[in-house]
N, C-alpha and C positions, 0 to 999 in steps of 0.2 A: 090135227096138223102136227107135224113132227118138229117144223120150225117152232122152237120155245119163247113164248111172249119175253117182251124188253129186250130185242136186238131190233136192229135196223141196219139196213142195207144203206149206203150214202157214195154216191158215183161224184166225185170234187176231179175236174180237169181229167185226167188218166188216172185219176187213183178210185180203186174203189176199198171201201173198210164197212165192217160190220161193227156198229160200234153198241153197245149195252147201254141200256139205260135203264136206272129206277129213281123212282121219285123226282121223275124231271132231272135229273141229275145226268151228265154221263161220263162215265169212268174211262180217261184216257189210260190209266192203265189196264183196259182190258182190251184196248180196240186190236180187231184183228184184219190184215191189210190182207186184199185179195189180187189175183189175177182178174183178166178178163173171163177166163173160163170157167175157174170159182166162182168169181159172180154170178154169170150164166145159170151155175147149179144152184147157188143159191139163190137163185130167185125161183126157177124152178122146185125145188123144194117145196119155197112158201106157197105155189102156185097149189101145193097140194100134189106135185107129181111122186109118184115113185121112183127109185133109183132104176130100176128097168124101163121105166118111161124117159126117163131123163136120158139113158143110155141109149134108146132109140132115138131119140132127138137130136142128140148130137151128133149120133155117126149123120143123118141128113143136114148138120150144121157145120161140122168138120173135116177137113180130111185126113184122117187121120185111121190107124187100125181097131177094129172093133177090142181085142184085146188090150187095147194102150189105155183106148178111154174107161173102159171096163175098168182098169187098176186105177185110173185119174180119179175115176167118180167117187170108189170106195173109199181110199183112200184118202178124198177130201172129207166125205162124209164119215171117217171115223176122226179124223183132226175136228171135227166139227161137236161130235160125241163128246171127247174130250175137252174141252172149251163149255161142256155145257150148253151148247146150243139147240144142237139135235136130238131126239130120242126116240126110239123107233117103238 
């Protein structure tokens, strides 16, 4: 799975954040605050999906241009790289 063990997904009122944890512990300075759409991918992610799967899923969940979410997706998913969360 690509998603990297010690994150966690946390959906509080309208906000969603990915927050790290190790050792039972967790690191407000590392929490990373999502959209709804983010969230979306990332949970698809953990679900095991691929970034082409996920891409499918959303043009039938959004309306939106296949090319838009196309840049959405990647581009979440290298912010996510970055953070150490993801890895392909």
């Amino acid at each position: 799975m690509p998603i990297e063990k010690g994150f966690i997904l946390k959906h509080i009122g309208n906000d969603y954040m990915i927050i790290p944890t190790t050792s039972n512990n967790v690191r407000f300075d590392k929490i990373f605050n999502l959209n709804e759409t983010s969230a979306y991918i990332y949970e698809r992610l953990n679900e095991g999906k691929n970034i082409e799967e996920i891409i499918d899923l959303m043009l039938n969940e959004y309306n939106a241009p296949k090319d838009v979410i196309t840049k959405d997706v990647y581009e979440f998913v290298e912010e996510l790289k970055k953070r150490g969360i993801y890895k392909d």
